[in-house]
C-alpha positions as CSV (number, residue, x, y, z in Angstrom):
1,X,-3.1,40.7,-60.2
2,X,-3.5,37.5,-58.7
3,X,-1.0,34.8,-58.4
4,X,-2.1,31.2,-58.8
5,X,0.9,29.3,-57.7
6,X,1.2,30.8,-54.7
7,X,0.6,28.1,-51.7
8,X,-0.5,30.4,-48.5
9,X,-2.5,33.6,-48.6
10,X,-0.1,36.8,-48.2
11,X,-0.3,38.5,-45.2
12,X,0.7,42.2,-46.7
13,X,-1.5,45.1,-45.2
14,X,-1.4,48.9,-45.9
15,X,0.8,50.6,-43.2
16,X,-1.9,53.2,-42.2
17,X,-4.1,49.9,-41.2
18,X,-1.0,47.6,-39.9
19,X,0.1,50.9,-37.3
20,X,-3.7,51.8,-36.5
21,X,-3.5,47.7,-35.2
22,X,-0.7,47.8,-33.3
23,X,-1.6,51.2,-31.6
24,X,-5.0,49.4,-30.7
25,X,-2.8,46.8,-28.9
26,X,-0.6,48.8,-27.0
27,X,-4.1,50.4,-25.7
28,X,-5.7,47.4,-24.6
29,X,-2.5,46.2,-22.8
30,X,-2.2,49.3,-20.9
31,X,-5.5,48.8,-19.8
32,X,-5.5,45.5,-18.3
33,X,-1.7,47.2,-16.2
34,X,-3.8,49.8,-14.7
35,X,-6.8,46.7,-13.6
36,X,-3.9,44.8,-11.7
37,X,-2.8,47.7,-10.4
38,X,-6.2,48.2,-8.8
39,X,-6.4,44.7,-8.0
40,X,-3.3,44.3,-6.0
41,X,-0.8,41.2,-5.4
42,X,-2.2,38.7,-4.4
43,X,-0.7,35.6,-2.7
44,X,-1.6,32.0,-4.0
45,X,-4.2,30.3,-2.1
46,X,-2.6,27.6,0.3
47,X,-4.1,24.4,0.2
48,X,-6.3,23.8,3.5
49,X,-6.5,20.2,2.9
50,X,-9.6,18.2,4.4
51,X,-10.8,20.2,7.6
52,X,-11.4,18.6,11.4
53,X,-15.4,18.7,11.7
54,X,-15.7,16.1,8.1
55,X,-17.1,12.9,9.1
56,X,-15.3,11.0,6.9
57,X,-11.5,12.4,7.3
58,X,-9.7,9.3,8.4
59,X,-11.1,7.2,5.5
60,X,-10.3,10.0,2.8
61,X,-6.6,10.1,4.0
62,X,-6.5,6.1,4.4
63,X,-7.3,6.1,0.5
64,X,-5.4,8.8,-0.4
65,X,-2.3,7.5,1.3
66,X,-2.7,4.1,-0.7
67,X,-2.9,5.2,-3.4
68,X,0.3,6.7,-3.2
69,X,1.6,3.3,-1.9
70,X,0.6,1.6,-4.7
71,X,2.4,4.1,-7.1
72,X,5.1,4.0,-5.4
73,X,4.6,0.3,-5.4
74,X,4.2,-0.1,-9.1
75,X,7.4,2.5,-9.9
76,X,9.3,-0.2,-7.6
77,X,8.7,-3.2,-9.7
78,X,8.8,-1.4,-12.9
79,X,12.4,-0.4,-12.2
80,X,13.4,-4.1,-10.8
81,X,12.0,-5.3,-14.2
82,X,13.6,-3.3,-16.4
83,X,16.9,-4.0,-14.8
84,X,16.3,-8.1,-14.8
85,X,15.6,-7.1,-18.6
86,X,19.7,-5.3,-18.9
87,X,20.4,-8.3,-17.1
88,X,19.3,-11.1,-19.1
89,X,20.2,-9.1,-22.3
90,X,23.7,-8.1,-21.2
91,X,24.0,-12.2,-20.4
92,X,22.5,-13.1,-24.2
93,X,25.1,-10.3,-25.9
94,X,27.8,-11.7,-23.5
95,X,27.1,-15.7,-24.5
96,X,26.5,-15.3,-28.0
97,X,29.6,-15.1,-29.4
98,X,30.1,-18.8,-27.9
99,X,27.2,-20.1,-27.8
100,X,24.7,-20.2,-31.3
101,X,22.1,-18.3,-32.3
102,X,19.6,-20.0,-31.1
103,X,20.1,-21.1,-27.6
104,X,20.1,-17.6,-25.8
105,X,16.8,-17.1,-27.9
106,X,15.4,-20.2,-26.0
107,X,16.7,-19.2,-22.7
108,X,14.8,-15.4,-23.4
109,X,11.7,-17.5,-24.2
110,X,12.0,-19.8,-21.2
111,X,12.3,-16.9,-18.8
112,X,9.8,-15.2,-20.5
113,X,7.7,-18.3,-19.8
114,X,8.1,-18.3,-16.3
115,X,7.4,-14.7,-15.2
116,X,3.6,-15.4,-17.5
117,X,3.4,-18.4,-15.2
118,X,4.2,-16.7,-11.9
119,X,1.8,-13.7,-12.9
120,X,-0.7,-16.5,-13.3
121,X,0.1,-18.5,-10.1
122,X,-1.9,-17.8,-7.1
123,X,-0.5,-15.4,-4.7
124,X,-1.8,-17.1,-1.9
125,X,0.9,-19.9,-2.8
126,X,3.8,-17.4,-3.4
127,X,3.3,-16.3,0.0
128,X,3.7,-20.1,1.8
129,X,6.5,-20.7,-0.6
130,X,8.2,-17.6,0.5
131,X,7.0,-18.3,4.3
132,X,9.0,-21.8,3.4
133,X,11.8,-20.3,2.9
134,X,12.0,-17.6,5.9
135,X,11.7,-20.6,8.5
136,X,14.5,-22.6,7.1
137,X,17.0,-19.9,6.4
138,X,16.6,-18.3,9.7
139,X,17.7,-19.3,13.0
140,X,15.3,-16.9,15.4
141,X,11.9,-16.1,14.5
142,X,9.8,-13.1,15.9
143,X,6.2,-13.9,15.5
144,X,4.8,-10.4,15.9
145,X,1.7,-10.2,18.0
146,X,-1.4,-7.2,18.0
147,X,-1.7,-6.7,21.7
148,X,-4.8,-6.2,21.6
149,X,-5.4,-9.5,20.6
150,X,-2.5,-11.3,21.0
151,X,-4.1,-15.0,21.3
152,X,-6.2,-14.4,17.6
153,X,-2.5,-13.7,16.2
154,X,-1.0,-16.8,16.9
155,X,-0.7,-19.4,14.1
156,X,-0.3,-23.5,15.9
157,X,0.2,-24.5,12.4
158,X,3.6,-22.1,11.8
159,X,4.4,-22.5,15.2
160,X,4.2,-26.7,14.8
161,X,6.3,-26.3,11.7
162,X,8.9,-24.2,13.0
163,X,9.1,-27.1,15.9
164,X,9.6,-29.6,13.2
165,X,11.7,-27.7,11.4
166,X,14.8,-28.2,13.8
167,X,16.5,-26.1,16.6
168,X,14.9,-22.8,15.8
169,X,13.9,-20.3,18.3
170,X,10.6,-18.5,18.4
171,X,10.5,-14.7,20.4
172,X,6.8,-13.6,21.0
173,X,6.5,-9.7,20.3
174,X,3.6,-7.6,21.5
175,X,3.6,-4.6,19.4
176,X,1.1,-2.0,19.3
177,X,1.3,-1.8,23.0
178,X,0.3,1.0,23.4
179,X,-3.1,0.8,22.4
180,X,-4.4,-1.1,25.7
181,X,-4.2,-0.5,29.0
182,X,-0.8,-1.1,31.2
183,X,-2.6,-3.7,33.8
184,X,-4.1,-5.4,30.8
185,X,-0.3,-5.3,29.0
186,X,0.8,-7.2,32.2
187,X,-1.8,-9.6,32.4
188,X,-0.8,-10.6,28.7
189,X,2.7,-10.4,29.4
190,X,3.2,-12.9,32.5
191,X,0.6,-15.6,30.6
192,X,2.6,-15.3,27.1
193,X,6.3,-15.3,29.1
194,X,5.1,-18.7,30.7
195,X,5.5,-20.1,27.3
196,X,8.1,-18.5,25.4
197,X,10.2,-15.5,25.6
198,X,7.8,-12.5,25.0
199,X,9.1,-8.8,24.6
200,X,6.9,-5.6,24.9
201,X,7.0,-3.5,21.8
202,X,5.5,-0.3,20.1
203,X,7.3,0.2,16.5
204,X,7.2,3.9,15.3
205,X,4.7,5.0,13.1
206,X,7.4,8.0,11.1
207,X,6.0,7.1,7.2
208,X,8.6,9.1,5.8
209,X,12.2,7.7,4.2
210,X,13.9,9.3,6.5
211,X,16.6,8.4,9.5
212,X,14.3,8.6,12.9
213,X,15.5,11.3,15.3
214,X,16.5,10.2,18.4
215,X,13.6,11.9,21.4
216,X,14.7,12.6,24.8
217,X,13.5,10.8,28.1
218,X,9.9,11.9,28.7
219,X,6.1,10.6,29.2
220,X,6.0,9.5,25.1
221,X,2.0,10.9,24.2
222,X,-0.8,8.5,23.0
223,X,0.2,7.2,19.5
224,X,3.3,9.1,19.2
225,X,6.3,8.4,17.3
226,X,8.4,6.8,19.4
227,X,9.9,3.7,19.5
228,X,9.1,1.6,22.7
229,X,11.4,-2.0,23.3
230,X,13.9,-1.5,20.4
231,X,16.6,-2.0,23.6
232,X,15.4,-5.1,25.1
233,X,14.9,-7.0,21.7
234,X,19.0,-5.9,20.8
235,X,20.0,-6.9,23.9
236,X,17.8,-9.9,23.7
237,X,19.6,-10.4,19.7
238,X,22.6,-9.4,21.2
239,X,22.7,-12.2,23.8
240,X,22.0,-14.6,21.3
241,X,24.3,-14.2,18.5
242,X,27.2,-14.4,21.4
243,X,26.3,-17.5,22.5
244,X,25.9,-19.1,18.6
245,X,29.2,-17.7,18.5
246,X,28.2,-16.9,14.6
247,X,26.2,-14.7,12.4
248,X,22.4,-15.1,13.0
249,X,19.6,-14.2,10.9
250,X,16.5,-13.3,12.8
251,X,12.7,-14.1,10.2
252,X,9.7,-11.7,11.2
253,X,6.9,-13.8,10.5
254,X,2.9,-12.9,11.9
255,X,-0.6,-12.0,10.8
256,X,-1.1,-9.3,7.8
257,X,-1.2,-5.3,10.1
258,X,0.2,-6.5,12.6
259,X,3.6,-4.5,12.2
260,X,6.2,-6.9,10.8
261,X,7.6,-4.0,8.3
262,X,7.6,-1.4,11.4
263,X,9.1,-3.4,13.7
264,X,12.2,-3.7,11.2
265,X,12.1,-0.3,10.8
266,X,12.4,0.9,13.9
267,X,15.1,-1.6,15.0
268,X,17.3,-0.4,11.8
269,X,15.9,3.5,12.4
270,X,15.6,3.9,8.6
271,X,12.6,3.4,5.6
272,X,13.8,-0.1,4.3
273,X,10.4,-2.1,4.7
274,X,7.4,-0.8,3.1
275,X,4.5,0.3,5.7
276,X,0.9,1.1,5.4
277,X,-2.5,0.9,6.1
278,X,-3.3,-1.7,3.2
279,X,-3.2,-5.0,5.0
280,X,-0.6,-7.4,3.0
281,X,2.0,-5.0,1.5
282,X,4.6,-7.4,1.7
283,X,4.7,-10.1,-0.8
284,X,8.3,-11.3,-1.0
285,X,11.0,-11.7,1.5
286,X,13.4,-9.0,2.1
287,X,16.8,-9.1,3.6
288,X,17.9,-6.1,5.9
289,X,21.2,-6.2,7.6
290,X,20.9,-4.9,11.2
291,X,24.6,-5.2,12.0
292,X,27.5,-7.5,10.8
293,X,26.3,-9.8,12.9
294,X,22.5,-10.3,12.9
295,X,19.9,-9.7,9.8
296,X,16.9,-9.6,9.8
297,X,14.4,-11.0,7.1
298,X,10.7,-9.9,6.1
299,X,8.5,-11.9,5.2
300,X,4.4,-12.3,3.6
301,X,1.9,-12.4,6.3
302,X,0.2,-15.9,7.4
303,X,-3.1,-17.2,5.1
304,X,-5.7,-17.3,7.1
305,X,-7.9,-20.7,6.9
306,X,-11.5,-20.5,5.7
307,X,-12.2,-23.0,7.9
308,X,-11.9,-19.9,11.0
309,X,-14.6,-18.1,12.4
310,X,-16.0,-14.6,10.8
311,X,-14.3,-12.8,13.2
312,X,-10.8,-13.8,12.6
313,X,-11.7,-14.1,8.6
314,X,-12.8,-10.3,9.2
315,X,-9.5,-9.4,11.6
316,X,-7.6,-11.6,9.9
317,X,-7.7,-11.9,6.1
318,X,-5.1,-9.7,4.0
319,X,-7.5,-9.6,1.3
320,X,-9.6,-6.2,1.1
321,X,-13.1,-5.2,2.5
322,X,-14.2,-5.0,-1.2
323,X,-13.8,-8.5,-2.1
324,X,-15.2,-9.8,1.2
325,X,-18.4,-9.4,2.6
326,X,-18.5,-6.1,5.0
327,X,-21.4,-6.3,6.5
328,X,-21.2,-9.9,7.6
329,X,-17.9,-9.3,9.0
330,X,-18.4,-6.0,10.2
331,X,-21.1,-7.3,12.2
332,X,-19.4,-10.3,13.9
333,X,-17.0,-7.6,14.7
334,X,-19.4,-5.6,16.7
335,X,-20.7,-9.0,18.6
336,X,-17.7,-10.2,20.1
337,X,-17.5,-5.8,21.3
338,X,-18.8,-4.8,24.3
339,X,-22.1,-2.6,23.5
340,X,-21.9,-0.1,26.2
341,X,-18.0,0.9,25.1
342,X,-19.0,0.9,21.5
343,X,-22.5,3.1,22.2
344,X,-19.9,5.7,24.1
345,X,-16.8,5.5,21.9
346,X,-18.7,6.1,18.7
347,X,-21.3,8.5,20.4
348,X,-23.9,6.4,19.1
349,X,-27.6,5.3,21.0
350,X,-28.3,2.1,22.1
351,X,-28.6,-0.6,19.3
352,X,-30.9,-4.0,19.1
353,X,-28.7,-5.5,16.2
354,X,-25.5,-4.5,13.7
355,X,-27.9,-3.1,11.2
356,X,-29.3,-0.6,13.3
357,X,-26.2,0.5,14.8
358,X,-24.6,0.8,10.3
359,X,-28.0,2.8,9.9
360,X,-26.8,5.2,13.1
361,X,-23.5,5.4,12.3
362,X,-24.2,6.2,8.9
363,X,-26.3,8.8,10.2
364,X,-24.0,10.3,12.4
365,X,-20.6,10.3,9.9
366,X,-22.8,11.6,6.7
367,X,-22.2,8.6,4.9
368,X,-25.4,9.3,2.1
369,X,-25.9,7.3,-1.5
370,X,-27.3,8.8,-4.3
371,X,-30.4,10.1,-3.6
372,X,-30.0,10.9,-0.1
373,X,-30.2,7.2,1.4
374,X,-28.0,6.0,4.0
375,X,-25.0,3.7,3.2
376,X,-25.0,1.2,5.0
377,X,-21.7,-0.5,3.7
378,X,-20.0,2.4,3.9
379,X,-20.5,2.4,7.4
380,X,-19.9,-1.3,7.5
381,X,-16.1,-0.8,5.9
382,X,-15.3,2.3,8.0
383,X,-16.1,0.1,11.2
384,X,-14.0,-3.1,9.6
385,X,-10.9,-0.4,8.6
386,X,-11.1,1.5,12.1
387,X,-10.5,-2.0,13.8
388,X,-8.3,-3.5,11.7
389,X,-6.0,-0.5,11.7
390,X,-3.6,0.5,14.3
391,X,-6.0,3.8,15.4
392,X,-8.8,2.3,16.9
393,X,-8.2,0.9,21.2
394,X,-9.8,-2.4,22.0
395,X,-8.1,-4.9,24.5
396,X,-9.2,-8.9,25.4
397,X,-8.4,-10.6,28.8
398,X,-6.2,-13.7,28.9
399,X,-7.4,-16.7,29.8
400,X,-8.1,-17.3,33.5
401,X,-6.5,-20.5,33.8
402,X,-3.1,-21.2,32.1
403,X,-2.6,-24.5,30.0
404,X,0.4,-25.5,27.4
405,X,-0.6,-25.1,24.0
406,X,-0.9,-29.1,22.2
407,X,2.0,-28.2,20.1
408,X,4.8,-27.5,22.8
409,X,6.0,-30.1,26.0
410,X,7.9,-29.2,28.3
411,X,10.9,-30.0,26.6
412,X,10.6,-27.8,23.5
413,X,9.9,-24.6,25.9
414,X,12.8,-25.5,27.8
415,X,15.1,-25.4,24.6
416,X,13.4,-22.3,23.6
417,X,14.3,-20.5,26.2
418,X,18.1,-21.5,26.4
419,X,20.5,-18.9,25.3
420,X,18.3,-16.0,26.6
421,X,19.0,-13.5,29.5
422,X,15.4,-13.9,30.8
423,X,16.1,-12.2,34.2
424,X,17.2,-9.1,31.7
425,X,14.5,-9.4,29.3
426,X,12.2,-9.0,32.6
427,X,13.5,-5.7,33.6
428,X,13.5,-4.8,30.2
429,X,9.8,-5.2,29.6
430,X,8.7,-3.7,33.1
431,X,10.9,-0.3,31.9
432,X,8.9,-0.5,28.3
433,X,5.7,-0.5,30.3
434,X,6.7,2.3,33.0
435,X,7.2,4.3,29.8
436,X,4.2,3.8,27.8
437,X,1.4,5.8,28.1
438,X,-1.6,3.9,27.4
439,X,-5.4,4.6,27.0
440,X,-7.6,4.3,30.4
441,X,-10.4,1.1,30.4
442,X,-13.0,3.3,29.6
443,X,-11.6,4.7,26.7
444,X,-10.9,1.4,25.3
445,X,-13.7,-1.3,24.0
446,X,-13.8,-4.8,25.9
447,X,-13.5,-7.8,22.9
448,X,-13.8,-11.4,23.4
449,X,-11.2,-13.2,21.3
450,X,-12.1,-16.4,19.3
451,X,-8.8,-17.9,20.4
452,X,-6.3,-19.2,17.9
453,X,-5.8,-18.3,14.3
454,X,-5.6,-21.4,12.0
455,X,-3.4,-20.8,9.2
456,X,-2.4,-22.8,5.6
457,X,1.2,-23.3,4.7
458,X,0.8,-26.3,2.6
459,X,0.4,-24.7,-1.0
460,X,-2.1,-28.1,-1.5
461,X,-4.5,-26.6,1.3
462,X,-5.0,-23.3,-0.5
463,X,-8.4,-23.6,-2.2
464,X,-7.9,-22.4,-6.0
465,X,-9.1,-19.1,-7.7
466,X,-12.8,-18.9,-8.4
467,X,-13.4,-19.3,-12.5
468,X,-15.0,-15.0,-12.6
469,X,-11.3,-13.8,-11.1
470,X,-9.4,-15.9,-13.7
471,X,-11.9,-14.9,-16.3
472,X,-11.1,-11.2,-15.1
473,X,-7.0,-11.7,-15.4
474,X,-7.6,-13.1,-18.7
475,X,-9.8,-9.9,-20.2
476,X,-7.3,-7.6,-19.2
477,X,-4.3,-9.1,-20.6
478,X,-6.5,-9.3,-23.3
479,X,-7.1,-5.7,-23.6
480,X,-3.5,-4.7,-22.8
481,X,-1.8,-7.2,-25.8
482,X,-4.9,-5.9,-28.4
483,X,-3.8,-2.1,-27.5
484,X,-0.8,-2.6,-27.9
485,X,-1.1,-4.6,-31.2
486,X,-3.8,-1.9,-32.7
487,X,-0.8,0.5,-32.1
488,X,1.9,-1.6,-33.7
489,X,-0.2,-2.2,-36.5
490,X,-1.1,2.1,-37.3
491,X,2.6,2.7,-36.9
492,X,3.3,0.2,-40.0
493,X,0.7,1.5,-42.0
494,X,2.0,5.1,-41.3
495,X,5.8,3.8,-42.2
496,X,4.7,1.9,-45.3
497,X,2.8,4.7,-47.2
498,X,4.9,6.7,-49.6
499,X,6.3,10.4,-49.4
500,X,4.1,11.3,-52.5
501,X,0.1,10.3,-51.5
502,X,0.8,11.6,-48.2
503,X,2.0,15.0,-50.0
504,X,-1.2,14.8,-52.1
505,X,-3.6,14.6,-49.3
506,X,-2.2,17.7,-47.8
507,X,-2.0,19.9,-50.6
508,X,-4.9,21.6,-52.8
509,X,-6.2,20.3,-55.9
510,X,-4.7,20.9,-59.0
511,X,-6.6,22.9,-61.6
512,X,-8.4,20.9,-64.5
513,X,-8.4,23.3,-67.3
514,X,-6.4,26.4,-68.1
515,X,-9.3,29.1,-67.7
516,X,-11.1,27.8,-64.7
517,X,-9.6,29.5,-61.0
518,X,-7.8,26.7,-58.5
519,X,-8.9,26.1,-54.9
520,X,-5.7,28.4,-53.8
521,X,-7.5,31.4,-55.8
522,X,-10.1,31.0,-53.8
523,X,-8.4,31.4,-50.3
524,X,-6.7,34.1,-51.0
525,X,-9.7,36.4,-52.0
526,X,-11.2,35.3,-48.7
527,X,-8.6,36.0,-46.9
528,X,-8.5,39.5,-48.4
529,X,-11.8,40.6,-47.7
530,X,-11.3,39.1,-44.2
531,X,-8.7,41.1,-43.8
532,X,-10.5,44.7,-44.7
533,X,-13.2,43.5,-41.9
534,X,-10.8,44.5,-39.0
535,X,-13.0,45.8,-36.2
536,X,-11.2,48.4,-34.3
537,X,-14.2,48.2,-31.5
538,X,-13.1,45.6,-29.7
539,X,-10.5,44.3,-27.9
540,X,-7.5,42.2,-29.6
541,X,-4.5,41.0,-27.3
């Protein structure tokens, strides 16, 4: 007899059928035993990763290795804003038993206020104000130079305003010295030293947080590890500080890739300072005590003028390839480069123009649309990363006659270079360059530099935000708040519906009349002749 009231089928079997079942299982799992056995152990699979002969290996590990920068990025600020969150709260609950209700309210609304407005603000002005306020806290600054163009890395207009700003000293540092040859190195070094106190550099390149192991004295490889010059600018510090008499902090200020981050890095021997490939990683000043006595301070990279040519726009800029244009800038790369070096380093024929040469290179690296045309841009930004990055040898000869630049006399470099061991320094520097191992001319491309960078630091000069990239911040804040409200509103729909509809909706209808069967009736003499239609045939786990 069937039983109405009854929710769920019952799930009662004969035993002859119920032990026939489970004798089928044991079968089938003793089968697939005896398989393995045939089949052996076998070890995982280790991942190969991306294999020598690819064309494109360097830029697949360039993107893969930001975007785990700019996770780890985005983890970092998450975490600092949830704890100025516990902070203002724990300041409200602390205050509000003096204060009333309302003002800590107000004070949540004004902060609230002014991290919308600085989300808003254009980070091109964040970075001058910031720049500000490395040059008048510290009391040395190291502008960090790329050797390999160490004339297109200066900034007159930082330089002029450090000047102005009072008796501050400016160190020149040539890092990535390893990159050009050692009579080129020289060259660069006695027309810079003429000037103001220069030190030779090469930072590490370790990427990993870490303490740096210490390498014994011996010929250091081609882009190795080591740390080149880390003495001489301590001693230099050193030297310094004694004659101050006082606790000194020392500003890194330069170009975006040029190796501020590294530099402080190396000289502390620990992962404080973010690094990467991604040109302008650093966006706000960051403190890092050396020693009791000296600290040293991070800072954003320069802006670079519009007003500049396309090469130092292209060499330059922090912004990425994607926003600019690469093959403009790729190709005033390639005409300041010496085409014979360039035919021979990338293994290329001779070219007429840059378009024949992205066509070639395209060719020769794989780089395919789809379809099966040639990318062109791809080849474009591969050529703009490779140079920009600190992989790629290129060197530029100084100038053959030497001339003071218009905003230093005679005086200023004399006050400059007081309080340094120069004579020290010297020695220093001629060590550094005994120990690097640089590339050979012929492995290296010949550049012609465009001279000096000219940079912005007046927040007035920076030109403002094109209406499509506000348009764009808008929509997506847009998107984010109407998510987030669609969500808010289903979960007060979901709270506000009684206990007894949402009970109705799951259960089965209720019969209408006494004789007729109900919808559970149904199911259960389904689920009984299902339940005779056991196949024994197959295979059941």
């Amino acid at each position: 007899m069937k039983r109405p009231k009854l929710k769920k089928a019952s799930k009662r079997m004969t035993c002859h059928k119920r032990y026939k079942i489970k004798k089928k299982v044991r079968e089938h799992h003793r089968k697939l035993r005896k398989e393995a056995k045939k089949r052996g152990h076998k070890k995982p699979k280790k991942d190969l990763g991306i294999p020598n002969s690819a064309p494109f290996k360097e830029a697949v590990l360039r993107e893969a290795e930001l975007r785990k920068q700019l996770l780890e990025e985005l983890k970092q600020q998450q975490k600092l804003d949830k704890q100025k969150e516990q902070g203002i709260k724990r300041k409200l609950e602390d205050n509000s038993d003096k204060l009333p209700n309302e003002k800590p309210e107000e004070e949540f609304g004004q902060c609230k206020t002014k991290k919308a407005k600085l989300a808003k603000q254009n980070p091109k002005k964040l970075h001058c104000q910031e720049l500000k306020k490395v040059i008048e806290v510290s009391d040395v600054l190291l502008e960090v130079l790329d050797a390999r163009d160490p004339l297109g890395c200066r900034c007159p207009q930082v330089e002029e305003a450090i000047v102005q700003n009072g008796a501050k000293k400016l160190v020149l540092v040539l890092n990535k010295s390893d990159l050009i040859p050692k009579e080129n190195l020289e060259n660069w070094l006695n027309y810079l030293k003429k000037e103001l106190p220069t030190v030779v550099f090469k930072a590490s390149t370790v990427q990993k947080k870490k303490k740096i192991t210490k390498v014994k004295k011996k010929t250091a490889p081609f882009k190795s590890k080591v740390c080149f010059g880390r003495e001489s600018l301590w001693k230099l510090l050193g030297g310094l500080q004694e004659t101050y008499g006082r606790a000194i902090q020392v500003g890194v200020i330069g170009f975006p890739n040029v190796g501020k981050s590294s530099i402080i890095n190396s000289l502390k021997q620990e992962w404080i300072c973010n690094v990467g490939i991604a040109m302008g990683l650093t966006r706000n000043m960051q403190v890092v005590p050396l020693d009791k006595q000296i600290t040293v301070i991070d800072s954003p990279s320069f802006i670079v003028s519009p007003l500049n040519s396309s090469t130092a726009l292209a060499l330059r800029s922090p912004t990425s390839i994607e926003l600019l244009k690469p093959m403009e800038f790729a190709s005033a790369i390639l005409s300041q480069a010496d085409a014979r070096q360039v035919v021979l380093k990338y293994t290329v024929p001779s070219y007429k123009n840059s378009e024949e040469f992205f066509t070639t290179l395209a060719q020769r690296r794989g780089l395919h649309q789809k379809g099966g045309s040639l990318n062109i841009e791809a080849a474009a930004k591969l050529l703009w990363s490779e140079w920009t990055g600190a992989s790629l040898g290129y060197y530029c000869h100084p100038p053959a006659s030497w001339t003071l630049s218009p905003h230093f006399n005679e005086n200023i470099v004399a006050d400059m270079r007081k309080g340094f061991n120069l004579e020290e320094l010297e020695k220093n520097n001629t060590h550094s360059i005994q120990a690097i191992r640089g590339p050979n001319f012929a492995d290296s491309i010949l550049f012609c530099s465009s001279g000096l960078t000219n940079g912005i630091i007046e927040e007035t000069d920076i030109p403002e935000e094109l209406p499509k990239q506000k348009e764009r911040r808008q929509k997506d804040d847009n998107n984010h708040s109407d998510q987030e409200s669609v969500h808010n509103e289903e979960l007060d729909e979901r709270n506000k519906t009684p206990a007894k509809e949402i009970t109705e909706e799951l259960l089965p209808e209720k019969t209408t009349a006494a004789g007729e069967p109900s919808a559970s009736s149904f199911l259960l003499d389904k689920i009984t002749k299902e339940d005779d239609a056991y196949d024994f045939s197959t295979d059941y786990v």
